[in-house]
C-alpha positions as CSV (number, residue, x, y, z in Angstrom):
1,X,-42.4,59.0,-22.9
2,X,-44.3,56.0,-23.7
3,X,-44.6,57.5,-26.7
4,X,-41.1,57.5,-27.5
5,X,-40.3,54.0,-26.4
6,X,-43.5,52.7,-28.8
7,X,-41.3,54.6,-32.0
8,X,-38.1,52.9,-30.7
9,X,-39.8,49.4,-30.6
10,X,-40.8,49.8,-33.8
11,X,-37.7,51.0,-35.7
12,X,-35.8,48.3,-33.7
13,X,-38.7,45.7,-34.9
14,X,-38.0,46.8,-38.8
15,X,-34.2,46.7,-38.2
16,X,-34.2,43.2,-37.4
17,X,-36.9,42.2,-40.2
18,X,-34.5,43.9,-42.4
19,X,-31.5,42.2,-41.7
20,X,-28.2,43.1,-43.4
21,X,-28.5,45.7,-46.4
22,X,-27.6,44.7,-49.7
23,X,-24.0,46.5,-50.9
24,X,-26.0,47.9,-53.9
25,X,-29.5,49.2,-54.9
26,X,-32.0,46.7,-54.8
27,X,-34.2,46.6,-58.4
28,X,-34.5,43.4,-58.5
29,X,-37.6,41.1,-59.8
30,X,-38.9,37.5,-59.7
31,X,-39.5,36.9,-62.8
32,X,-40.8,33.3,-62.9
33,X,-41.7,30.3,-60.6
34,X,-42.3,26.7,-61.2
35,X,-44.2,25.5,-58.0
36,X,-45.1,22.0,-59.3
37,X,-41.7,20.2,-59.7
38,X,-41.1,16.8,-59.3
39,X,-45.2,15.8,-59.5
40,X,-46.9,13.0,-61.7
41,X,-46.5,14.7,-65.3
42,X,-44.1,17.4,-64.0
43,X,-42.0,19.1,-67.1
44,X,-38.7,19.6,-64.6
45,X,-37.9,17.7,-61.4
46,X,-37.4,20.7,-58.9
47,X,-39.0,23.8,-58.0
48,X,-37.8,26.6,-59.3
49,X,-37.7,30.7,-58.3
50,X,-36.1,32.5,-60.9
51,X,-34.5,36.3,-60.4
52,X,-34.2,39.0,-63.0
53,X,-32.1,42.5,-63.1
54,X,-33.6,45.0,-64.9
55,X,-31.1,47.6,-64.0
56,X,-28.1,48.8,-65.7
57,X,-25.8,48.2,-63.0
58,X,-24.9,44.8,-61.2
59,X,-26.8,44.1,-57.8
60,X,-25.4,41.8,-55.1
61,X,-27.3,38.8,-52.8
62,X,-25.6,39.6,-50.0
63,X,-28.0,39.9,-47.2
64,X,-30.6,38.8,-49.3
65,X,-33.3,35.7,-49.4
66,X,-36.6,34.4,-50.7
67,X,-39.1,33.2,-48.8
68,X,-42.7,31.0,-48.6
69,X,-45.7,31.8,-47.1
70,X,-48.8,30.0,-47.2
71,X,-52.0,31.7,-48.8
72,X,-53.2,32.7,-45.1
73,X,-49.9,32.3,-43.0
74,X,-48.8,34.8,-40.6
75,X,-45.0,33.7,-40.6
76,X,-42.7,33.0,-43.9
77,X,-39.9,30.8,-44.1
78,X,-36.7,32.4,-45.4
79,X,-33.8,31.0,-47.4
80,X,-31.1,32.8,-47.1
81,X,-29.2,34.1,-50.9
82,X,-25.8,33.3,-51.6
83,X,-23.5,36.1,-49.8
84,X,-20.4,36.1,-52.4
85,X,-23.2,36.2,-56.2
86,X,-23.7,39.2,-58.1
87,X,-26.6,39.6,-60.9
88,X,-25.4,41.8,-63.6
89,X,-27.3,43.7,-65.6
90,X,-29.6,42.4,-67.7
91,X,-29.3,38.7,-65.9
92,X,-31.3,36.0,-64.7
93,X,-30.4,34.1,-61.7
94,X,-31.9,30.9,-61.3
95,X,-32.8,29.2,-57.5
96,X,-33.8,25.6,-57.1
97,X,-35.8,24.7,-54.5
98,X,-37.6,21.4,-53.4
99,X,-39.2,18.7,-55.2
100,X,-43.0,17.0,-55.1
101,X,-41.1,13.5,-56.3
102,X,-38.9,12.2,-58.7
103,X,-40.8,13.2,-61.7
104,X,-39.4,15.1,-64.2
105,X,-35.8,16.3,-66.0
106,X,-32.9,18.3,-63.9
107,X,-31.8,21.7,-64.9
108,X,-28.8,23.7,-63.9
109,X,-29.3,26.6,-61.2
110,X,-27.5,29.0,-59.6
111,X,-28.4,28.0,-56.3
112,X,-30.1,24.9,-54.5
113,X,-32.2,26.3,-51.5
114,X,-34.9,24.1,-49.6
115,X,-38.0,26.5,-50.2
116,X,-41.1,24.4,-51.5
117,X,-43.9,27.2,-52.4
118,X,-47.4,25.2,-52.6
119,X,-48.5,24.3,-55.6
120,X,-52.5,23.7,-55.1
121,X,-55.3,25.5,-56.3
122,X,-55.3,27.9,-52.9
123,X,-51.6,29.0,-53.7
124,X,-49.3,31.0,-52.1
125,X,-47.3,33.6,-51.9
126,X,-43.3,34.6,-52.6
127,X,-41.1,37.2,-51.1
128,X,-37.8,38.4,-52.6
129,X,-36.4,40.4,-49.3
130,X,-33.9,42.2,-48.1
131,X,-32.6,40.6,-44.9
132,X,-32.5,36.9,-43.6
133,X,-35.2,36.6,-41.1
134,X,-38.8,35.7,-41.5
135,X,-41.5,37.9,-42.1
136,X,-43.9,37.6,-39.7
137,X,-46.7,39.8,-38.7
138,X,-50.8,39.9,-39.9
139,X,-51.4,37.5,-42.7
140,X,-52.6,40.8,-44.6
141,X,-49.7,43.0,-43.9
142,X,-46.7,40.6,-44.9
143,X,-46.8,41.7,-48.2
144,X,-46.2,45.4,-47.8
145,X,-43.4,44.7,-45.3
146,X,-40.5,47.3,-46.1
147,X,-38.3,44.6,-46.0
148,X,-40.2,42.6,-49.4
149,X,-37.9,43.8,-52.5
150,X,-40.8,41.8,-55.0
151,X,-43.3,38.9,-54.3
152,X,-46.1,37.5,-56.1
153,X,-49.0,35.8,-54.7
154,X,-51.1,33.4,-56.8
155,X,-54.2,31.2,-56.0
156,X,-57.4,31.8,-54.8
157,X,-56.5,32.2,-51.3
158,X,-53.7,35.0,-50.5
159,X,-54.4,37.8,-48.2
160,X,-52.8,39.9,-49.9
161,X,-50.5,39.9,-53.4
162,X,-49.0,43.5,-55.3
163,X,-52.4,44.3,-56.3
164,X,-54.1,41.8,-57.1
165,X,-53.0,37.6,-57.3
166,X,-52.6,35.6,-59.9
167,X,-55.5,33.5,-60.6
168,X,-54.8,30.6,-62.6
169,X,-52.2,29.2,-65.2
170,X,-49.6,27.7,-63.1
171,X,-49.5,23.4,-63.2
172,X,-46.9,20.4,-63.4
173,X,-46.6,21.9,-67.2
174,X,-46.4,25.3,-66.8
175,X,-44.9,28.5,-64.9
176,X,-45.6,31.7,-64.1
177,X,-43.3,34.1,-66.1
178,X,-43.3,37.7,-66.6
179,X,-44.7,39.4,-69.6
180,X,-42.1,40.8,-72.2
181,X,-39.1,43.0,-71.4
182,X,-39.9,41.8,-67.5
183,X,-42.5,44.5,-66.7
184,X,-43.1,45.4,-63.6
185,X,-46.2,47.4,-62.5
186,X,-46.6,46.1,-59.1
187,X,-49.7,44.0,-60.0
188,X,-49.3,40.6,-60.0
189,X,-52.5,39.2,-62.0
190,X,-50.6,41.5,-64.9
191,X,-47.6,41.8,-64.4
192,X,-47.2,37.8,-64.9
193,X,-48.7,35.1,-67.2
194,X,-48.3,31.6,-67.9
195,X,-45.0,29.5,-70.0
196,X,-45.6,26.2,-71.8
197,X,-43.2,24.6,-71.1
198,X,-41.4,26.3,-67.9
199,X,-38.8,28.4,-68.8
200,X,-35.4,28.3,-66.3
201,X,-33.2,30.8,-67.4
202,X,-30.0,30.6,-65.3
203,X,-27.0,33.6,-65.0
204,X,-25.5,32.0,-68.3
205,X,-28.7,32.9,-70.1
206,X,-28.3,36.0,-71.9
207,X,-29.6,37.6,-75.3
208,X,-27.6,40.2,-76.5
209,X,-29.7,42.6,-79.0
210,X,-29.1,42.1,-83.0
211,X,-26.6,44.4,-84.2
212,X,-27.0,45.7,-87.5
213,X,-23.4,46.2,-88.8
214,X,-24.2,47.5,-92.0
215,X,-26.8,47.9,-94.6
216,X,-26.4,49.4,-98.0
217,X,-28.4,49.8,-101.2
218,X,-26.7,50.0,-104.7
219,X,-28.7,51.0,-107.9
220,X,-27.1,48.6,-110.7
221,X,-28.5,49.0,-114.4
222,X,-32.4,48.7,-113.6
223,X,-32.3,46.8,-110.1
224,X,-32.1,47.9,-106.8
225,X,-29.4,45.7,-104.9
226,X,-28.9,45.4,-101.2
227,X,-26.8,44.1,-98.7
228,X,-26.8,43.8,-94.7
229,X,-24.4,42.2,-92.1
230,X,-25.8,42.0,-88.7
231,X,-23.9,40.6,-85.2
232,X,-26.8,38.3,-83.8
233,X,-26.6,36.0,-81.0
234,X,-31.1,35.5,-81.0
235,X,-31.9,32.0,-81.8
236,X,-34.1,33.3,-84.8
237,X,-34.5,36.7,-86.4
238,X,-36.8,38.4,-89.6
239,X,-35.6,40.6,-91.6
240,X,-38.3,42.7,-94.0
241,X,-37.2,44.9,-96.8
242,X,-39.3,47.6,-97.3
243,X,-40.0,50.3,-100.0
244,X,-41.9,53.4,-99.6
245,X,-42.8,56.0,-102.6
246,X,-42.8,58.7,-99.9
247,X,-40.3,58.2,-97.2
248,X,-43.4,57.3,-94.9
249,X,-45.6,54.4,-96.0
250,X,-43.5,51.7,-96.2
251,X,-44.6,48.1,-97.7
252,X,-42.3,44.6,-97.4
253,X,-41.3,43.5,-101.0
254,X,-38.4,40.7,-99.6
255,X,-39.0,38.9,-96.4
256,X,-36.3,35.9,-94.9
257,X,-36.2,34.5,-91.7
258,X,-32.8,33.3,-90.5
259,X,-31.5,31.2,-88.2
260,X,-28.5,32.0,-85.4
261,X,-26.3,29.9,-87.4
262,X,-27.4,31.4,-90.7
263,X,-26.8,35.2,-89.5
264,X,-23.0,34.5,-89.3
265,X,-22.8,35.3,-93.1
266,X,-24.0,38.5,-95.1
267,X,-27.4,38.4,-96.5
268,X,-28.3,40.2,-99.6
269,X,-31.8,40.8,-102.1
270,X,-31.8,42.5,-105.4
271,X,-35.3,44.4,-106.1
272,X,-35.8,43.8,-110.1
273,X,-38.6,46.3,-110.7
274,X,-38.4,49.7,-108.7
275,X,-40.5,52.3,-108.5
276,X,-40.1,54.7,-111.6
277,X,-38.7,58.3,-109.9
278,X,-37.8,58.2,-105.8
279,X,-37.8,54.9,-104.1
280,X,-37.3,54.8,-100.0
281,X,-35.2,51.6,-98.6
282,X,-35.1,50.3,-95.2
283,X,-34.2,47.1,-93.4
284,X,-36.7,46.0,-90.7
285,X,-35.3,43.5,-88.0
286,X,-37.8,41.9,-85.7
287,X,-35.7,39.1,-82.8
288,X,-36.9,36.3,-81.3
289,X,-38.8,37.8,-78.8
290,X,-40.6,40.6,-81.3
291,X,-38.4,43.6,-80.5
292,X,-38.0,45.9,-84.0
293,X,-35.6,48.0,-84.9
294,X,-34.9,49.6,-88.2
295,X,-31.8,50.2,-90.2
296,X,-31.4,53.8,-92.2
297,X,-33.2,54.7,-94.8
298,X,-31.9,54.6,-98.4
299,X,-32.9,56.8,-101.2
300,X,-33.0,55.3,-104.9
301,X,-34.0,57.3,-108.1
302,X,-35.2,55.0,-111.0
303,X,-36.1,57.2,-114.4
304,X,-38.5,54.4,-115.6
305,X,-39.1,50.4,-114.9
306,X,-37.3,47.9,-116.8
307,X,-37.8,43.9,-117.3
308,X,-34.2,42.8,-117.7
309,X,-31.1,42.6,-115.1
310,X,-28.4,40.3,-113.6
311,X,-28.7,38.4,-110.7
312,X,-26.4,38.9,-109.3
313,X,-24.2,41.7,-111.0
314,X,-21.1,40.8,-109.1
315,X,-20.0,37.2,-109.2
316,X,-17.2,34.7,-109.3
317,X,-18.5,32.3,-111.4
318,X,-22.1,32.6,-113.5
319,X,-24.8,35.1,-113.6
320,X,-28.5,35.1,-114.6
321,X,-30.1,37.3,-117.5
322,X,-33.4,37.9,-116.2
323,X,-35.8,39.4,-119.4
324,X,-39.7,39.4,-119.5
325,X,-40.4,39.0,-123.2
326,X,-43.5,39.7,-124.7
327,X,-42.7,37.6,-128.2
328,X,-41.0,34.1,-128.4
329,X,-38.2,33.6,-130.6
330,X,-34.3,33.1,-130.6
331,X,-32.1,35.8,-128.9
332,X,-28.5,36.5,-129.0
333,X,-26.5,37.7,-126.4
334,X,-22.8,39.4,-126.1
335,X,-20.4,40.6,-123.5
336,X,-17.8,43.0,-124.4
337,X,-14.9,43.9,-121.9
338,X,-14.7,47.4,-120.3
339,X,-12.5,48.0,-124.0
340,X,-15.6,47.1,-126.2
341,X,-13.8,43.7,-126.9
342,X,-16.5,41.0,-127.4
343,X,-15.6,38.2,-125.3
344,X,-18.3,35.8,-125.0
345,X,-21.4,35.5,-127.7
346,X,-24.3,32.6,-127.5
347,X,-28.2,32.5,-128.6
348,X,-30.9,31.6,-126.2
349,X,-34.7,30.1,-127.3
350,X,-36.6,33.0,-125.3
351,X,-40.3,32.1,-124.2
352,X,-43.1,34.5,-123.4
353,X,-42.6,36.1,-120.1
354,X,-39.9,35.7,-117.5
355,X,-37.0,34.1,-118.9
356,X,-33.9,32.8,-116.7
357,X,-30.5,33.2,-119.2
358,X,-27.3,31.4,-117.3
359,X,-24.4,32.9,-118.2
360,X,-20.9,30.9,-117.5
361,X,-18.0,33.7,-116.9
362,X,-15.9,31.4,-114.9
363,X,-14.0,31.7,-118.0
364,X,-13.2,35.1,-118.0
365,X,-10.4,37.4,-116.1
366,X,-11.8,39.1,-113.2
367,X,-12.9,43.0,-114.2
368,X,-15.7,45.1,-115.5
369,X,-17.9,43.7,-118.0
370,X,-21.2,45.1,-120.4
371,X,-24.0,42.6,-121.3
372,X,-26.6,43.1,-124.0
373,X,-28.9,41.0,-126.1
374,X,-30.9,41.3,-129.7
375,X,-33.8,39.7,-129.4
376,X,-37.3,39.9,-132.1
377,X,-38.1,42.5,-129.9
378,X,-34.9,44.7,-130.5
379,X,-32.1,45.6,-128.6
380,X,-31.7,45.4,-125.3
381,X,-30.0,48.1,-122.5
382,X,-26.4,47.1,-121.8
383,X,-26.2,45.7,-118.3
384,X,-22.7,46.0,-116.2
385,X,-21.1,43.1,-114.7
386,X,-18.4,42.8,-112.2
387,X,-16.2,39.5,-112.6
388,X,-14.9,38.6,-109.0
């Protein structure tokens, strides 16, 4: 019997530790603090805890709160989370809490609560947990309470952390923060490092992935031509074009890094000297925050290498002959209509090596056009143009 009463105390004891269940699955994380706000030097003016769903489905607060302990306390002070907020997926949700002074620039939370985690060299520890009232217990055993959600413990003085505290990094200029894609591996020393500057990420702040809407490779004349259009939201993205001889070592030959701004319009790159046979295309994307993907691959089949082209093939206005010459000397150059009609004729002074020809065609009625050139070293191949 007393046996029985002992197992009743101690469901009853977890039941009201627990609180009120959230209405959905609890996977949330903190994913960064700032314990030092408002101090001499202090990047931001408040303390901040920040929360992070890694889940594909929204999570509710209700019934939720974080909560402070001291390194060695026995008792932790909850705040309780608002009862009506939802974190989608994929969301941050940003609490502020209390403030060392007047030190510092404001940022814009989610929620103002009154916890004020230590910020000294000995630490402390955090709880996300599910229920409103206090931990209490052992200083040892708050931490694997069935109540704590997540915590992290820092400093040199917890009693206990999720495997093992974090040592050092945290200061009036810097956070804790999660490594990339939020891991989580239950070991705090790990599982977080240091941001200069802090970081507050609030429920507004959201990435969405790059989309690659299209990518395409065109084989005009001797060139290799290319084209991409990608939906990107990242504040910066790289984009490598690569070439491979075998479809499996691939090398960059055209590298551009774009802005958000700048990945609103179409981008485009014109390869002027191919691999003679099979050629392999692909697009590499690296974001903001180092995640690659890759577009399909292209196939190309060049019968030999050639050292003249447009650039670019398909314009409105003008055009570029691009011919390496190995002899100096004056060069004549035509364009004839898709009849054979010879509409346009002029001489160029070519140099030894790479020359740049302009070409005006603003001139001429939009349609399908053949370039060519006689230069000391002969004829040239007859290059298509598209007038826009």
């Amino acid at each position: 019997m007393k046996k029985i009463f002992t197992l009743f105390a101690l469901v009853a004891s977890l039941i009201a530790t627990a609180g009120n269940s959230p209405t959905v699955s609890t996977g949330l994380v903190i994913s960064q603090i700032y314990v030092n706000g408002g101090s001499t030097g202090a990047t931001y003016q408040y303390k901040f805890v920040e929360l992070y769903n890694p889940t594909s489905s929204p999570i509710s607060l209700n019934g939720l709160s974080i909560q402070y302990a001291s390194p060695t306390g026995t008792t932790a002070q909850p705040y309780a989370l608002s009862t009506t907020a939802t974190i989608p997926a994929g969301r941050y949700y940003l609490i502020q809490g209390a403030s060392n002074g007047a030190n510092g620039t404001t940022f814009t939370a989610d929620q103002t609560v009154g916890i004020n985690p230590g910020g000294s060299a000995t630490g402390g520890r955090i709880f996300l947990v599910n229920g409103t009232t206090g931990l209490s217990g052992t200083a040892a055993n708050l931490c694997s309470n069935p109540a704590v959600i997540d915590m992290i413990a820092y400093g040199s003085g917890p009693s206990c952390a999720e495997g093992t505290a974090v040592a050092s990094g945290w200061s009036v200029t810097t956070s804790l923060i999660r490594t990339a894609a939020n891991l989580d591996t239950d070991n705090n020393s790990t599982d977080f490092t240091t941001s200069n500057p802090p970081f507050p990420r609030n429920s507004s702040y959201f990435v969405t992935p790059i989309a690659l809407e299209n990518f395409s490779a065109l084989k005009m004349n001797s060139t290799a031509q290319f084209n991409w259009k990608v939906n990107c939201n990242s504040t910066s993205v790289k984009f490598d074009v690569q070439r491979s001889s075998n479809n499996s070592s691939f090398s960059n030959v055209y590298s551009e890094s774009a802005t958000q701004a700048r990945c609103q319009a179409p981008f485009n790159y014109t390869d002027a000297a191919p691999l003679a046979g099979v050629s392999y295309y692909r697009l590499k994307i690296t974001d903001v925050d180092g995640a690659v993907s890759y577009s399909n691959t292209a196939t190309l089949k060049f019968d030999n290498a050639s050292g003249i082209y447009l650039s670019p093939a398909v314009t409105v206005s003008e055009t570029q002959i691009a011919f390496s010459s190995k002899t100096a000397g004056l060069s004549t150059w035509m364009i004839h209509d898709i009849s054979g009609r010879l509409v346009k004729k002029f001489t160029y002074q070519m140099t030894v090596g790479e020359n740049r020809i302009p070409v005006n065609v603003s001139d001429l009625p939009k349609g399908q056009y053949q370039v060519s050139g006689a230069t000391v070293e002969g004829r040239t191949p007859v290059l298509r143009m598209i007038k826009q």
